[in-house]
Every structure is written in C-alpha cells, then in structure tokens.
C-alpha positions as CSV (number, residue, x, y, z in Angstrom):
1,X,21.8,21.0,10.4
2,X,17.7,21.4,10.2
3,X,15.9,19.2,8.1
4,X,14.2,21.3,5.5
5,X,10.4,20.4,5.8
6,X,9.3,22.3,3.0
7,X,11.2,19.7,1.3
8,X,10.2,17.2,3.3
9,X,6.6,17.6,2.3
10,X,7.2,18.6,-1.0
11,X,8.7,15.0,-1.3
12,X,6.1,13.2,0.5
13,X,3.2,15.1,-1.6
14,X,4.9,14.0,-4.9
15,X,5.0,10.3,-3.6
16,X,1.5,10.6,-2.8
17,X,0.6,12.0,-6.1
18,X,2.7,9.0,-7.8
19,X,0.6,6.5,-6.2
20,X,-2.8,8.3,-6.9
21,X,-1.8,7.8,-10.7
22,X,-1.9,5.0,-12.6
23,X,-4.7,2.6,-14.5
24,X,-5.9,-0.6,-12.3
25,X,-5.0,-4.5,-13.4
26,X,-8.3,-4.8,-14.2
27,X,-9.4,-7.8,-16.2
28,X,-5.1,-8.6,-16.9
29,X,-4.8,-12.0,-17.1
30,X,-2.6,-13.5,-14.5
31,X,-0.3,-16.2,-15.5
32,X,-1.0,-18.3,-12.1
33,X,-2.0,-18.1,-8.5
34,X,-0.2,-15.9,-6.7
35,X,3.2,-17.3,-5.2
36,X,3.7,-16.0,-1.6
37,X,7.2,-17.7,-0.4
38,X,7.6,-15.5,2.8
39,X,6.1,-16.2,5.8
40,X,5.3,-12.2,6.8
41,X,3.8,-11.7,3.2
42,X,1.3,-14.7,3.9
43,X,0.8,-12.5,7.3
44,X,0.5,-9.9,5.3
45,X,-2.0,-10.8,2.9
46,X,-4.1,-12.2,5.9
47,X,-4.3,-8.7,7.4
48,X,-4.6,-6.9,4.0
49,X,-7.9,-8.8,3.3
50,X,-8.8,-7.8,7.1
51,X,-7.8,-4.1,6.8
52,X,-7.4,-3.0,3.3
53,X,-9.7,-5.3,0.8
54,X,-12.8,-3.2,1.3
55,X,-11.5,-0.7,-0.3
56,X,-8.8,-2.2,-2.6
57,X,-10.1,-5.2,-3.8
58,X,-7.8,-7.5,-4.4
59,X,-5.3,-4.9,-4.9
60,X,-7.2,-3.0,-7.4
61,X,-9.7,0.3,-7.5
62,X,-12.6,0.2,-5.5
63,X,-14.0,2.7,-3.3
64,X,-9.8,3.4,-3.7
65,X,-7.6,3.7,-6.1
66,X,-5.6,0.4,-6.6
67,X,-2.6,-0.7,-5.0
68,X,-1.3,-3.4,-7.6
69,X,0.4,-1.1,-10.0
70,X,2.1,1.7,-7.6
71,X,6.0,1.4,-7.4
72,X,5.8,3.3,-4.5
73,X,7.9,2.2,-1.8
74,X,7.8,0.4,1.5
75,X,7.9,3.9,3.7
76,X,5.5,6.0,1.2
77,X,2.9,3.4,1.8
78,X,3.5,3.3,5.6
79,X,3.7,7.1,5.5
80,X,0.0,7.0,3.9
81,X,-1.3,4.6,6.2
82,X,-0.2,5.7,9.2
83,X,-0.8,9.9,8.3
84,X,-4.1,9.4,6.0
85,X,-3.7,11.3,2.7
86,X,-7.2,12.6,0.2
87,X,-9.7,10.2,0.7
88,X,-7.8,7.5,3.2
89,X,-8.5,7.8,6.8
90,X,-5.5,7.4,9.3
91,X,-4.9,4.1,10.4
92,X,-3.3,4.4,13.9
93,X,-0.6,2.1,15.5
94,X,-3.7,0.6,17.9
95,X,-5.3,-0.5,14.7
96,X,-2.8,-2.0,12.7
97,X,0.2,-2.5,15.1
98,X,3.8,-2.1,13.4
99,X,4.9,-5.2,12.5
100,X,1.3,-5.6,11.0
101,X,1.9,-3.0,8.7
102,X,5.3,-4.4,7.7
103,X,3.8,-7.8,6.8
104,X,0.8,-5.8,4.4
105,X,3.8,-3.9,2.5
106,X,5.4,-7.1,2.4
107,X,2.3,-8.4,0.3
108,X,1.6,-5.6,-1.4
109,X,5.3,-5.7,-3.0
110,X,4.5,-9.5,-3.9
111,X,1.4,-8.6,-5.2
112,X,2.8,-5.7,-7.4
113,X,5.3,-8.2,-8.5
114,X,3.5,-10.9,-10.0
C-alpha cells in the first residue's frame, strides 16, 4: 500500500496551523512554581532555555508565537523542529541531538500543563 502524501501533508499543514493559533498566557496568574517531577523534563527545560527561550520566552510569544497554550502533540512539535515551518528555522539533529529534543517536548508538555 503507498502512503498517500497528499494526505500526509495535508495533515502535517493543519497541525502546523493549530499551533500557529491561539492567544499567549500572558500576564495569567500562576498558582505556583512550576512542578517538574521527571528527570528528562528538568533536562528538558535546561535545553529549552538554551535553544528555544529567545524566541519563546518562557513559553510564550516573542519573536514566536508561544508554545504554552498549543495541544499539539509530541511528534507535530518534533516535526516543526526538525523540518522548520513559516518563520522557524530547521533545527538539525547536530544541533539538538534526539534525545535532546525528547527531553524539550517533555517540558513543554509540563509546561502546557500547569
């Protein structure tokens, strides 16, 4: 069976729309410091304020849209990282290794979570 790629990107275009839209978690009041209980979401935070803060502040919109109100999932974020979508440069595997990546999803779910 081929895989349909129209399809394919058809679906990976809509997931990239979904996590264009959305207001930022600006001002919100948080109810606490932020609980990370994983060991790779500690990583993960580590390397997010390495990689990804610059441009995502703490998670929200910046010289980026924010990142702390998208439901997108795990894969749709690695797929944007890794393949660079509108204004986001492609991150390569020499930059951010897998596992790295891993550990900033991990975070970035925590972080959504909160």
């Amino acid at each position: 069976m081929k895989p349909n790629y129209m399809l394919l990107a058809l679906v990976v275009l809509l997931l990239a729309l979904q996590t264009g839209c959305g207001a930022a978690r600006k001002n919100e009041p948080i109810s606490g410091p932020l609980k990370i209980e994983s060991e790779e979401a500690s990583v993960g935070e580590r390397l997010y304020m390495w990689h990804c803060n610059q441009c995502h502040p703490g998670g929200e919109a910046g010289l980026a849209p924010a990142l702390n109100d998208k439901p997108a999932p795990g894969f749709a974020i690695q797929f944007q990282v890794r393949h660079g979508i509108g204004a986001m440069p492609r991150i390569s595997d020499d930059q951010v290794s897998g596992g790295e990546l891993d550990a900033i999803v991990s975070y970035l779910v925590v972080l959504r979570n909160r």
